[in-house]
C-alpha positions, 0 to 999 in steps of 0.5 A: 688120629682119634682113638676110643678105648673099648673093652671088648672083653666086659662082657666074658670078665664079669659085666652085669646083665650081659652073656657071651651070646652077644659076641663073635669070635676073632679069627685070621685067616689064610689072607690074614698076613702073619709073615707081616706079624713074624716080621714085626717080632723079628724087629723087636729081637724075639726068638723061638720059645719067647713069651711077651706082654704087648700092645700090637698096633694097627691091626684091621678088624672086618667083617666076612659075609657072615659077620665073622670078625676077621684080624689082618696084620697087614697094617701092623707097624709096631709091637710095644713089649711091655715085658718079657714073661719067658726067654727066646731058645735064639731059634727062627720065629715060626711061619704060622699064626694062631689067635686065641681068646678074642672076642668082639660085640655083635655090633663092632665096627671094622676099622683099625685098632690098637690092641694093648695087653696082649700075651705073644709066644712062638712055640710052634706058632706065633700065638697071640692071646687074649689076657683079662687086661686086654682091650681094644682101641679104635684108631680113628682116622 
């Protein structure tokens, strides 16, 4: 596989001559498949209330018919903890899925992608942000 490093988030942290109007926000849906991401964070060991550093990856980025992006988790096979911010309470992980602070180009191709440096926490919900070190690695097939 190829990958190519993208920062999707130059533009919102600080690019020259660039403004936010550029970019779509990520979403998930319904058909988004979080019980694949709840799966995954269950073979890592994380509980309810953990908070983590990691890479996530695959994920499948596309477009809707009105060029939304929309985030699948259905290829997920891998969350890479790089560290852990708070500790679980030993609880169940929650059954819904929330993204936060993601944004791509107008331009950007759908495919499948690493995303490194992501914050994950279950309090409630499954929350995945987006932090100022976040970025996106296309994986090429």
């Amino acid at each position: 596989m190829k990958k190519e490093n993208v920062s999707f988030f130059a533009n919102v942290f600080g690019a020259k001559g660039r403004t936010t109007t550029q970019e779509t926000s990520v979403r998930i849906t319904s058909y988004s498949q979080p019980h694949v991401l709840r799966q995954r964070m269950q073979e890592e060991k994380m509980t309810h209330g953990e908070t983590v550093t990691a890479h996530i990856s695959p994920v499948r980025l596309e477009r809707t018919f009105r060029n939304d992006a929309v985030l699948y988790f259905c290829p997920l096979q891998k969350i890479e903890v790089l560290n852990t911010l708070t500790a679980g309470d030993g609880g169940h992980l929650p059954a819904e899925a929330i993204l936060e602070g993601f944004a791509v180009p107008h331009d950007y191709k759908p495919g499948l992608y690493k995303i490194c440096n992501v914050e994950i926490t279950s309090n409630g919900t499954m929350q995945v942000r987006a932090t100022s070190h976040t970025t996106w690695e296309k994986i090429e097939a």
